[in-house]
N, CA, C and O atoms as a Tinker XYZ file with bonds, in Angstrom:
   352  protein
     1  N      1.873000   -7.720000    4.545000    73     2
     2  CA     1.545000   -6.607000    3.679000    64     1     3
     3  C      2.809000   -6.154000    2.984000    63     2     4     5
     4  O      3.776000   -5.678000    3.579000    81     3
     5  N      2.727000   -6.335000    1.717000    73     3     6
     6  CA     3.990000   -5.166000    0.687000    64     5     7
     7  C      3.211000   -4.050000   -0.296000    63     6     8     9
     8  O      2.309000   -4.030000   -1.133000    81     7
     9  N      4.055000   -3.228000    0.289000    73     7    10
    10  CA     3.499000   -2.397000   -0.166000    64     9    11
    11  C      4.867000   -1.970000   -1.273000    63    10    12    13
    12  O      6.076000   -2.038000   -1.048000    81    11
    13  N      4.117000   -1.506000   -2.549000    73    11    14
    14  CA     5.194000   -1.398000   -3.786000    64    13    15
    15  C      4.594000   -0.262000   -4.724000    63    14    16    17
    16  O      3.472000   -0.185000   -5.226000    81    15
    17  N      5.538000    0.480000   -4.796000    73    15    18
    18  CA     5.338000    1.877000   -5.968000    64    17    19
    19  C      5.701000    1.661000   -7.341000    63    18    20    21
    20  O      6.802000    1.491000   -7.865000    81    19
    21  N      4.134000    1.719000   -7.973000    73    19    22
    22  CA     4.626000    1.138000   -9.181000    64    21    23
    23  C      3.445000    2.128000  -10.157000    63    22    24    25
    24  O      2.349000    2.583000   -9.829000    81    23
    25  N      4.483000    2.248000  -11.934000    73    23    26
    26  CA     4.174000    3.114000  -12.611000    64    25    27
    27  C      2.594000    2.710000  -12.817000    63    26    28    29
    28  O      2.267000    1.533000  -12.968000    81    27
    29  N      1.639000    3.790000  -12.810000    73    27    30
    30  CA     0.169000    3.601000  -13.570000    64    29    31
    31  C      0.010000    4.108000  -14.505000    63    30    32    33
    32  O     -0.904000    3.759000  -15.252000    81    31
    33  N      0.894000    5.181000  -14.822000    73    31    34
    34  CA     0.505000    5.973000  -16.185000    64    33    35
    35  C      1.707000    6.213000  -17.095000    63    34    36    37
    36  O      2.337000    7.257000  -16.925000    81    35
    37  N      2.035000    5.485000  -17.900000    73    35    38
    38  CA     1.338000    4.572000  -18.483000    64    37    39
    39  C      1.388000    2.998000  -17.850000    63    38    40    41
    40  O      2.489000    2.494000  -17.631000    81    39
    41  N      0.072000    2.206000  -17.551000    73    39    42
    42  CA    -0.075000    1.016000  -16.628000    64    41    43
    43  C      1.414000    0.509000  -16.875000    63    42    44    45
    44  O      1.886000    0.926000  -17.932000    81    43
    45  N      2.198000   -0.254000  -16.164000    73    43    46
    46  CA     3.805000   -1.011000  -16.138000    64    45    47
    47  C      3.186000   -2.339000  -16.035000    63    46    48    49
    48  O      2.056000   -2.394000  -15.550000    81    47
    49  N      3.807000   -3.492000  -16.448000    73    47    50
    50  CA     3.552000   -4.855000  -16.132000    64    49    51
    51  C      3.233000   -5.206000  -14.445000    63    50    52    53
    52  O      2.380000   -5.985000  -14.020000    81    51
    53  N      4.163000   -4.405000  -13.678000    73    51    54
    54  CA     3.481000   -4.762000  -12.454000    64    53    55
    55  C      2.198000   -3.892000  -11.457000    63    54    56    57
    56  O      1.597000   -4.231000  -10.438000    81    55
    57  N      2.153000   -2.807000  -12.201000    73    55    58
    58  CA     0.857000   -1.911000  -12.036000    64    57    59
    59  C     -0.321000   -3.215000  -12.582000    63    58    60    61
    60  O     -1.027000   -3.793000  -11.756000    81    59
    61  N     -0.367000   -3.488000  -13.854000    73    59    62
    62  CA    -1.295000   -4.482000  -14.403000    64    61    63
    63  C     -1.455000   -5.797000  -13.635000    63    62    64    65
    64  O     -2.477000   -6.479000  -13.554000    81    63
    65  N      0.010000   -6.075000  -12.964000    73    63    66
    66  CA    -0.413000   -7.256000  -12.534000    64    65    67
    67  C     -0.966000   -7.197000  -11.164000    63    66    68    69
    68  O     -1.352000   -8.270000  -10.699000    81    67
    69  N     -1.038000   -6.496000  -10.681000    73    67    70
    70  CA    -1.245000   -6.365000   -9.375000    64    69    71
    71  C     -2.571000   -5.375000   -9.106000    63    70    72    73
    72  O     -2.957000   -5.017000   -7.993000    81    71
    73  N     -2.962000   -5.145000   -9.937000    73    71    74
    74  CA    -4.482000   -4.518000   -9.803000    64    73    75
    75  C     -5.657000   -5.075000   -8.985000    63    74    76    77
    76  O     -6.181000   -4.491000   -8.037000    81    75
    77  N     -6.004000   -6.279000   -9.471000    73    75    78
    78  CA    -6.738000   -6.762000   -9.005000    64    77    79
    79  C     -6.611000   -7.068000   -7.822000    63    78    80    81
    80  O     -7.657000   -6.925000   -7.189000    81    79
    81  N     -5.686000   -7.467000   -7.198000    73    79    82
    82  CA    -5.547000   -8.209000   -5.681000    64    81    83
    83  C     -5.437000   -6.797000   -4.913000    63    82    84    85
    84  O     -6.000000   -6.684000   -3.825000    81    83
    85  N     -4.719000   -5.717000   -5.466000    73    83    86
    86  CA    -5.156000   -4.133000   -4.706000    64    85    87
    87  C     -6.009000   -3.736000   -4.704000    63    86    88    89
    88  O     -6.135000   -2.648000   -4.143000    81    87
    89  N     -7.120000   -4.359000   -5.325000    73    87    90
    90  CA    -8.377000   -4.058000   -5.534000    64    89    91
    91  C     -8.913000   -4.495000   -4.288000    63    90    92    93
    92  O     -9.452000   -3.798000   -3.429000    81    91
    93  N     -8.674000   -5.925000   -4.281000    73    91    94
    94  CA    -9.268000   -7.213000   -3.490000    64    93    95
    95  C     -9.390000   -6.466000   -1.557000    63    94    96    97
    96  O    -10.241000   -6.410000   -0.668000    81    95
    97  N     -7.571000   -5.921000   -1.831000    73    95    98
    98  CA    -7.881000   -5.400000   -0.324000    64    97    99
    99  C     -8.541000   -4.416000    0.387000    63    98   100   101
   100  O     -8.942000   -4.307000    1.546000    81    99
   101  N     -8.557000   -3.288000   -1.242000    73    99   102
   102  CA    -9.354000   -2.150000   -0.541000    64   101   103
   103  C    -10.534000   -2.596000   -0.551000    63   102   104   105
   104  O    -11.106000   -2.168000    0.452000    81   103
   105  N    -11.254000   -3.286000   -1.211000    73   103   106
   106  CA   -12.617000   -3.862000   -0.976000    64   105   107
   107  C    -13.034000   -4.531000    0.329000    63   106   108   109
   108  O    -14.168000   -4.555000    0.808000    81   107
   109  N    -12.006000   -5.027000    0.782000    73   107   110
   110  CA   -12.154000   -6.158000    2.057000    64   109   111
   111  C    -11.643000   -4.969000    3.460000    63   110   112   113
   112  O    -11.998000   -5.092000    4.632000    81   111
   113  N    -11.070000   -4.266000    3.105000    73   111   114
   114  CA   -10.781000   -3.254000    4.320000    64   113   115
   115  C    -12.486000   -2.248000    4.023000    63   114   116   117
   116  O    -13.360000   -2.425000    4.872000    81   115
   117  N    -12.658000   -1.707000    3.356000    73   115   118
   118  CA   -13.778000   -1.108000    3.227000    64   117   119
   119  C    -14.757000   -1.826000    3.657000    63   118   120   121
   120  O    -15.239000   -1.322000    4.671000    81   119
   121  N    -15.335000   -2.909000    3.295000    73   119   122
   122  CA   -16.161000   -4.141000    4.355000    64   121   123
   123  C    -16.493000   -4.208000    5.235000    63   122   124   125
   124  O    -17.669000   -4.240000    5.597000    81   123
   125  N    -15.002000   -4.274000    6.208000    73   123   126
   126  CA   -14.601000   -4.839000    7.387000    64   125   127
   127  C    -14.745000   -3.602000    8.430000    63   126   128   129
   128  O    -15.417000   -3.472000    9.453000    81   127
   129  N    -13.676000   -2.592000    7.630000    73   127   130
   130  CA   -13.703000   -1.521000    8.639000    64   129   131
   131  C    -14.923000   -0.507000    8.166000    63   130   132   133
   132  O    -15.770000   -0.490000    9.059000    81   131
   133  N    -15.153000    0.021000    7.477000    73   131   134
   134  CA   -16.543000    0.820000    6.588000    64   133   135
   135  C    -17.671000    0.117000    6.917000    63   134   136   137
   136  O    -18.563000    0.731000    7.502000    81   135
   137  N    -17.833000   -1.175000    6.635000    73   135   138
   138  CA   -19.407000   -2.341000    6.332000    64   137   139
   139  C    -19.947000   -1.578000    5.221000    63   138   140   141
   140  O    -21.084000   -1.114000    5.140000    81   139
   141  N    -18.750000   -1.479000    4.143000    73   139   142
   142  CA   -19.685000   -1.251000    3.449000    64   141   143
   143  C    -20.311000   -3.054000    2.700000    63   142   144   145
   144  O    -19.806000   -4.138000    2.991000    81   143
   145  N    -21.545000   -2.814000    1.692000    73   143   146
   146  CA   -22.132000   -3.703000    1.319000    64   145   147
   147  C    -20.987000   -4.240000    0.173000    63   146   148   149
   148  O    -20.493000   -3.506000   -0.683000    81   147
   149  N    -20.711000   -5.523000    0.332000    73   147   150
   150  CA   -19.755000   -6.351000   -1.084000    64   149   151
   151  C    -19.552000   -5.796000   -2.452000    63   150   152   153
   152  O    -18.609000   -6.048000   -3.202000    81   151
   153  N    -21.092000   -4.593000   -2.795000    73   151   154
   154  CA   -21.095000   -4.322000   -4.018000    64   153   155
   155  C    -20.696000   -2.761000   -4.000000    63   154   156   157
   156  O    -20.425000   -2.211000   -5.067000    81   155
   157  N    -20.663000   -2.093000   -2.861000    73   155   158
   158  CA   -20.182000   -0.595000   -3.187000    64   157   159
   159  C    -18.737000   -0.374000   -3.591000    63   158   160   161
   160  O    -18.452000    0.492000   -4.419000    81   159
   161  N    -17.565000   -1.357000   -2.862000    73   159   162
   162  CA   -16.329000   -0.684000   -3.705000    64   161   163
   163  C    -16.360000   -0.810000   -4.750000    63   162   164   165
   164  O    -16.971000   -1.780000   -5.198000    81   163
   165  N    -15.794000   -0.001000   -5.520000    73   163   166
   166  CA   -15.089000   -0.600000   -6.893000    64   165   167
   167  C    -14.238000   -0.352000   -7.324000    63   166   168   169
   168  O    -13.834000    0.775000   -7.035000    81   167
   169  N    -13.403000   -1.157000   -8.259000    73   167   170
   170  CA   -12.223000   -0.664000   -8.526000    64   169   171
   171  C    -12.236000    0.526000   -9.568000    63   170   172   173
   172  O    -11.273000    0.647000  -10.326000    81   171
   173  N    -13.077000    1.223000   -9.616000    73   171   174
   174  CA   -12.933000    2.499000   -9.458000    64   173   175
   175  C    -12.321000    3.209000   -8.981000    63   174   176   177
   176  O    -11.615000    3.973000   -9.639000    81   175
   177  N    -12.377000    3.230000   -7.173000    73   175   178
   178  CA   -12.426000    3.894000   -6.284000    64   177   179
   179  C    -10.744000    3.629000   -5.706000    63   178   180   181
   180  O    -10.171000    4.103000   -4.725000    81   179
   181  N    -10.320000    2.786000   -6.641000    73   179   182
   182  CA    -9.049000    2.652000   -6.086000    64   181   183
   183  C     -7.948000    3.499000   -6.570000    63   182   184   185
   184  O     -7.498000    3.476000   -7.715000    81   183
   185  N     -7.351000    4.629000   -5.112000    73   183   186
   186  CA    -6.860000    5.691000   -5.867000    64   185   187
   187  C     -5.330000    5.664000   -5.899000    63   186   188   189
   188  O     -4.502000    5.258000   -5.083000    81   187
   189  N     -5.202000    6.350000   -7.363000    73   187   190
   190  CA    -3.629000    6.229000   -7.719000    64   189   191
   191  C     -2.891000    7.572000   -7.976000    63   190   192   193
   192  O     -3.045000    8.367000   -8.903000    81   191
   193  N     -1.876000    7.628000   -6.694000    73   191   194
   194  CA    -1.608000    8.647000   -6.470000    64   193   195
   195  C     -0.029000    9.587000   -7.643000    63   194   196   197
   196  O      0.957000    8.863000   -7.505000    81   195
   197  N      0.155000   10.222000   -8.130000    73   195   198
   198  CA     1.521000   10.312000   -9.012000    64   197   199
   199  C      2.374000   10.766000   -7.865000    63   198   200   201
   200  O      2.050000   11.466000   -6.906000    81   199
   201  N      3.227000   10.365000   -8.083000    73   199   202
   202  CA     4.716000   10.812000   -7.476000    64   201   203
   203  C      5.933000   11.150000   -8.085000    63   202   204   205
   204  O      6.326000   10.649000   -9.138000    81   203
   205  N      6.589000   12.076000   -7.370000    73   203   206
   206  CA     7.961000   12.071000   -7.575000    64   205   207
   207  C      8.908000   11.649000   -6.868000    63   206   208   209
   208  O      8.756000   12.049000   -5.713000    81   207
   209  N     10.136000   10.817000   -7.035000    73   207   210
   210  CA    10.947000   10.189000   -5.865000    64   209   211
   211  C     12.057000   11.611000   -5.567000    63   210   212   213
   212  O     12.918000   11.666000   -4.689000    81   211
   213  N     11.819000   12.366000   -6.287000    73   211   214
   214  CA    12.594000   13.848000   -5.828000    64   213   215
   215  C     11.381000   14.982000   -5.029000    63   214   216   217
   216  O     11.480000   16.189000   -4.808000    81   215
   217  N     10.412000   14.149000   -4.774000    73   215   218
   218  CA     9.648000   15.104000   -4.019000    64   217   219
   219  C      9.931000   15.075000   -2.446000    63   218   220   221
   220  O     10.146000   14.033000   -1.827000    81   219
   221  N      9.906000   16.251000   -1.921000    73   219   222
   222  CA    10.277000   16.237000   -0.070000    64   221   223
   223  C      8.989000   15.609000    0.235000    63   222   224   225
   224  O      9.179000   14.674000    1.012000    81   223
   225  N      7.843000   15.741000   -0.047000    73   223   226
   226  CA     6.709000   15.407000    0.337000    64   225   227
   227  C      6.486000   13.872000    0.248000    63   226   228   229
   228  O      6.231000   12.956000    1.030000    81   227
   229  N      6.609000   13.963000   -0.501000    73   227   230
   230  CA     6.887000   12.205000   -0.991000    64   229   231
   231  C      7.745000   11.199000   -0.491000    63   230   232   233
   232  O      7.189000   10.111000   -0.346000    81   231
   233  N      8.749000   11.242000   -0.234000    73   231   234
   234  CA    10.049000   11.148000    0.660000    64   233   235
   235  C      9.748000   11.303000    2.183000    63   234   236   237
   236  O     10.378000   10.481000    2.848000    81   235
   237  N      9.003000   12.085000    2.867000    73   235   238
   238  CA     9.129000   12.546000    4.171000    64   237   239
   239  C      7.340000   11.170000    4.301000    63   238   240   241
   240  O      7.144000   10.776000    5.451000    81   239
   241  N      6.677000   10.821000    3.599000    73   239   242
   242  CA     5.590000   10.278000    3.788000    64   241   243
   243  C      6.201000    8.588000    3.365000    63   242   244   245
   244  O      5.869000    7.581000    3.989000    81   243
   245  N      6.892000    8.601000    2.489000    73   243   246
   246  CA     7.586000    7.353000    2.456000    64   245   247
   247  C      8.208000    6.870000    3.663000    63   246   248   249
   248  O      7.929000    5.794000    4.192000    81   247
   249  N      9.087000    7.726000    4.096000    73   247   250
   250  CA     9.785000    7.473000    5.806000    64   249   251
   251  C      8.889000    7.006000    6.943000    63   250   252   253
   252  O      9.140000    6.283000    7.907000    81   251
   253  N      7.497000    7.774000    6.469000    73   251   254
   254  CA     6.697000    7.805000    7.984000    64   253   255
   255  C      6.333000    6.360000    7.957000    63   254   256   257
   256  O      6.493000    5.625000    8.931000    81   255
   257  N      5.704000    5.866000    6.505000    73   255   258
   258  CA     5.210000    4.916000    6.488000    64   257   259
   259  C      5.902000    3.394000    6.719000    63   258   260   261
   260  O      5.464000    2.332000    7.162000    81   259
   261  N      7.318000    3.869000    6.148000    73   259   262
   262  CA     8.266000    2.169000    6.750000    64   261   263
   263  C      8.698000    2.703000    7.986000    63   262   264   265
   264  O      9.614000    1.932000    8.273000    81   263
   265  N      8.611000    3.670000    9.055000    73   263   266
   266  CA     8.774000    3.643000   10.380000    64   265   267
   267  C      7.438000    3.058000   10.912000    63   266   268   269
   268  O      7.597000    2.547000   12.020000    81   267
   269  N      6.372000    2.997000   10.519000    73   267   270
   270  CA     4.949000    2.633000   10.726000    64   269   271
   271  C      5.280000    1.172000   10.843000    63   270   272   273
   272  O      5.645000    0.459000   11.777000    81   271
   273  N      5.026000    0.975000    9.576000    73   271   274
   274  CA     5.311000   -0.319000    8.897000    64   273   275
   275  C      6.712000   -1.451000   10.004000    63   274   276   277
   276  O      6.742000   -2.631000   10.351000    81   275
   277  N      7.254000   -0.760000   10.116000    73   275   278
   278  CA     8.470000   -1.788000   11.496000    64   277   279
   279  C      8.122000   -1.880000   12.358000    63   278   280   281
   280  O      8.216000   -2.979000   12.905000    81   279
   281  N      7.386000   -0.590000   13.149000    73   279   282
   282  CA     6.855000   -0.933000   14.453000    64   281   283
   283  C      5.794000   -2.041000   14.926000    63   282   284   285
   284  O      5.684000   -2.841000   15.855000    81   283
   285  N      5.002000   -1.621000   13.678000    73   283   286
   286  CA     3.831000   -2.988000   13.713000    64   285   287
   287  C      4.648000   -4.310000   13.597000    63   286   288   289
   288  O      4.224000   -5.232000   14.293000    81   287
   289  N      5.859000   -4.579000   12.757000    73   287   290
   290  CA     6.266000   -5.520000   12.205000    64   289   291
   291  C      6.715000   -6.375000   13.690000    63   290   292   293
   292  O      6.343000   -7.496000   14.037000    81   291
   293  N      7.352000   -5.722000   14.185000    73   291   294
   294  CA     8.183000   -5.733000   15.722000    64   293   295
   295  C      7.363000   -5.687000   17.103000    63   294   296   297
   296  O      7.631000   -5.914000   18.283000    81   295
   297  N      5.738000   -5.105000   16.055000    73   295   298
   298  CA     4.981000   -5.165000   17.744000    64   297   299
   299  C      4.208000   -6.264000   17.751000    63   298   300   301
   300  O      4.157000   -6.826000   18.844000    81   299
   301  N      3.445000   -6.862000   16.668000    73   299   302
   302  CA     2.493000   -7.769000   15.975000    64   301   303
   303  C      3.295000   -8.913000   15.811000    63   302   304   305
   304  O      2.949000  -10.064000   16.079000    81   303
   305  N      4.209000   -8.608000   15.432000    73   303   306
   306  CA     4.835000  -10.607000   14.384000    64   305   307
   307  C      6.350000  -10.369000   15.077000    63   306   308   309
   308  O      7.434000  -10.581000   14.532000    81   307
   309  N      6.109000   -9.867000   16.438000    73   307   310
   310  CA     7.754000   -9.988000   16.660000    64   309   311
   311  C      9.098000  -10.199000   15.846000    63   310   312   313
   312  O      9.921000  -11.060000   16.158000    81   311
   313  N      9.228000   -9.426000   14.888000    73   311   314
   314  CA    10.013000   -9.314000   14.127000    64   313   315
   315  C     11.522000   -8.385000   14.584000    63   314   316   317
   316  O     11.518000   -7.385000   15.301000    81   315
   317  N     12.248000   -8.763000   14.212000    73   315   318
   318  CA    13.763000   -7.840000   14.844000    64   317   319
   319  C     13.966000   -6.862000   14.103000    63   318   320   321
   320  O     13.730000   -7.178000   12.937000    81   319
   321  N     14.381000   -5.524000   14.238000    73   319   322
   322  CA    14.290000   -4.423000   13.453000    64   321   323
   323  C     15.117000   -4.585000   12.221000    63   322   324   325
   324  O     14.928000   -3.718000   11.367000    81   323
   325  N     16.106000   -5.630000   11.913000    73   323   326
   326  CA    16.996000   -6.306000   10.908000    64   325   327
   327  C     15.648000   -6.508000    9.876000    63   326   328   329
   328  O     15.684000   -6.041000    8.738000    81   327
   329  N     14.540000   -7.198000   10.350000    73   327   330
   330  CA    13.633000   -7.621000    9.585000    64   329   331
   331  C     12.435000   -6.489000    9.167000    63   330   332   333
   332  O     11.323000   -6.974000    8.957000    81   331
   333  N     12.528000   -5.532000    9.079000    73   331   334
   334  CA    11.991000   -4.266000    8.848000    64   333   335
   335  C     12.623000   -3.091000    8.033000    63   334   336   337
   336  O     12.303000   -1.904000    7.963000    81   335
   337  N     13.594000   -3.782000    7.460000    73   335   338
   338  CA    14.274000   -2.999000    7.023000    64   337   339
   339  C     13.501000   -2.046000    5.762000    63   338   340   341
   340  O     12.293000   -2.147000    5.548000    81   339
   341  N     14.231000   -1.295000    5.131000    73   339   342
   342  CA    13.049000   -0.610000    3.666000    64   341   343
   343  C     13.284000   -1.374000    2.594000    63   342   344   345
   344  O     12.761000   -0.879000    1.596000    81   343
   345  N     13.937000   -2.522000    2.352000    73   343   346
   346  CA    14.240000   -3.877000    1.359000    64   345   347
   347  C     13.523000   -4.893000    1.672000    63   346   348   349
   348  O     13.435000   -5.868000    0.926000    81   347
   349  N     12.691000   -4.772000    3.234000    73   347   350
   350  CA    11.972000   -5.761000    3.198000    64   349   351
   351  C     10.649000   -5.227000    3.109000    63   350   352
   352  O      9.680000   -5.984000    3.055000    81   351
């Protein structure tokens, strides 16, 4: 899983390019974990949040999530905390 912050408004080349396959997963997590039926997500429903990289809020939820993000990395795929870094 990479997870990457990228401009939507106005769409950026990698907002555009990467739509669809962010699509792909929330559809397949909604499925899997929801059941929902193949045809209820849509990429509609795929939500895009604005940020500021000077926000505390934003910043303090960024942290939580690559401390998240290592532990699994290190608990799941035995990975060394070198390999968890916030560059990877």
């Amino acid at each position: 899983l990479k997870v990457r912050v990228v401009r939507s408004s106005p769409p950026s080349s990698q907002f555009k390019a990467t739509l669809q396959e962010s699509y792909q997963v929330y559809k397949r997590y909604q499925m899997v974990i929801h059941k929902d039926p193949p045809d209820k997500p849509t990429i509609n429903q795929v939500r895009l949040v604005p940020v500021s990289f000077e926000d505390p809020q934003f910043i303090s939820s960024f942290n939580q999530s690559a401390t998240l993000f290592a532990k699994y990395q290190m608990a799941i795929h035995k990975d060394t905390p070198s390999e968890c870094g916030e560059n990877e």
